[in-house]
N, C-alpha and C positions, 0 to 999 in steps of 0.2 A: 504493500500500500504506500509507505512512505516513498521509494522509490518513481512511482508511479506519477504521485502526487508533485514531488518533489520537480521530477521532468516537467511536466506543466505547467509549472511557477516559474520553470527556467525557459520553458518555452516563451511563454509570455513576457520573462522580462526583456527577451530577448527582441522580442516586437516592437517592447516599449523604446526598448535603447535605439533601436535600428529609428523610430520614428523622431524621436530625439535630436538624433545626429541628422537625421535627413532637413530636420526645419530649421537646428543649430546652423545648420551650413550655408542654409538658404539667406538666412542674417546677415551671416557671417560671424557668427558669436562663436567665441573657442571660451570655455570659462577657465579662469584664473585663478582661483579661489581666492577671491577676493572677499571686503570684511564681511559680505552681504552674503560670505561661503555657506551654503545649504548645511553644511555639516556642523555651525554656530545655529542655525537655526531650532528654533523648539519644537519639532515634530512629534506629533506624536501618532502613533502608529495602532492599526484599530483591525487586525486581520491576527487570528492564529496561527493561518500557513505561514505566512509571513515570517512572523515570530520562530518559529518553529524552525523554519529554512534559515534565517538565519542563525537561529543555536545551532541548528547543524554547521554548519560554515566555522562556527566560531570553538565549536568540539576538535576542529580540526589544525587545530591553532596548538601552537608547542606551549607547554604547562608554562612557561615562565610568561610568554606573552599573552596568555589567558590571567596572569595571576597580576597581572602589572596593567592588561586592560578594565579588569574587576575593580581595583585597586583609583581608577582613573576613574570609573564608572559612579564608585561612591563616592567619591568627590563632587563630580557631576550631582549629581542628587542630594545631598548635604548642603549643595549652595540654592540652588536651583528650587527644591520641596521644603516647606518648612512644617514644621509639628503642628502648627498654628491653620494650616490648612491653605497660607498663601502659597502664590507661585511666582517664581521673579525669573525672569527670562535674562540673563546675563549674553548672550549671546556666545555663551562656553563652547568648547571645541567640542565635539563629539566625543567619546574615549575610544573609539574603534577607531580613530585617524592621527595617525603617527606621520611627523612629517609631512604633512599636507597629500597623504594620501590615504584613504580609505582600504583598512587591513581585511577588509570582506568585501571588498568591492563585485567582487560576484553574488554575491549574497546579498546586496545593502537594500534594503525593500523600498518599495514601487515610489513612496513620496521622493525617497534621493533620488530616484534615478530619475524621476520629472520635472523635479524646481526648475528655475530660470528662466521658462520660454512663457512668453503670453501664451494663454489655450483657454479653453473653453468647457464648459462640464454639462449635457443637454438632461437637465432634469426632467421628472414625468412630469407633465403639465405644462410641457414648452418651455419650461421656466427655463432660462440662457447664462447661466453663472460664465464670470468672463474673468480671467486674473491676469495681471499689469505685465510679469517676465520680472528677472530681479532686475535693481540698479545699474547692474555692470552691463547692462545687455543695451543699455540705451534704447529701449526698444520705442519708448513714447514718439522718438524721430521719425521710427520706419515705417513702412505701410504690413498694417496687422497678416500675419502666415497662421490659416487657419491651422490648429494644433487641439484637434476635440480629444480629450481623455475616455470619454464615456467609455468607447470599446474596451479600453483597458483597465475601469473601471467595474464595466460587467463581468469581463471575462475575467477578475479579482475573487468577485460575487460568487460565480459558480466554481470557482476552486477553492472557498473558503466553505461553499454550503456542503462540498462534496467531504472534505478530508473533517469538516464537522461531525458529517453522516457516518464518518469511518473509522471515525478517533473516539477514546471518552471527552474529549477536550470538549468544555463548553466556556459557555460562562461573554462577557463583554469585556474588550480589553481596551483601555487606553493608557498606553507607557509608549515612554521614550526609549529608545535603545540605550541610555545609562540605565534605565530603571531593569530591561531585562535582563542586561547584565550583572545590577546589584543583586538578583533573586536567585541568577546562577552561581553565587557563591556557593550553595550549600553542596551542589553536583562536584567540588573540585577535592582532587584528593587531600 
């Protein structure tokens, strides 16, 4: 099952990337990571396959680099969560990015590998959700390259309702990748 599943997630994100890079180019946007870097941003993350696909990824990481990501990870959330119930968005580094590069970048789920380009989300009821592109893209100059996520969003839906169906996993998630990692502590030798 995981296997199976697993393919599918990588199928997909592989569509995403490709669609990505096809409307990055049309820009002409290369991103830089600059301060406006996805990976500073506060995502949070709302899919179990997701989740899942990337603790795999991140299983596969050598014990020290998993023990020194962990380590980053509660940091990350110690500034970020408070007991109090606030949330302060510092614009902190990810902990899975070392050196301005992402240490699961094959794994890094669906929101990273979308930020930055203006696109579009077609909700049911026509409703037409539009988002700006980040800062670095300059995009407000250029004339808008349509960039719908919806596909990629459905096709999110039925591989999260599937490995649902197949998993005991239930439940509503929203964490950031510091937070899944702070939970993977206890999995570590």
């Amino acid at each position: 099952m995981a296997l199976d599943i697993f393919y599918k997630i990588s199928t997909l994100y592989q569509a995403m990337d490709k669609a990505w890079y096809d409307i990055a180019s049309q820009y002409d946007f290369h991103c830089s990571g600059c301060e406006d870097n996805c990976c500073r941003s506060l995502f949070f993350h709302h899919t179990l396959v997701e989740k899942t696909y990337l603790l795999h990824g991140f299983d596969q990481l050598s014990q020290d680099i998993k023990k020194k990501s962990i380590a980053r990870a509660k940091t990350y959330c110690s500034k970020t969560f408070h007991q109090s119930g606030s949330l302060t968005s510092l614009k902190l580094m990810c902990p899975l990015n070392w050196d301005g590069m992402c240490i699961l970048y094959k794994y890094r789920p669906m929101i990273c590998r979308l930020h930055g380009l203006p696109h579009e989300l077609h909700k049911p009821g026509n409703l037409v959700l539009k988002g700006p592109g980040c800062e670095a893209g300059l995009f407000d100059s250029k004339k808008y390259i349509a960039f719908d996520r919806t596909p990629f969003y459905k096709e999110m839906a039925e591989i999260e309702m599937e490995f649902r169906r197949n998993t005991p996993k239930n439940g509503r998630i929203k964490e950031t990748v510091a937070q899944m990692l702070d939970k993977k502590e206890l999995q570590l030798p």
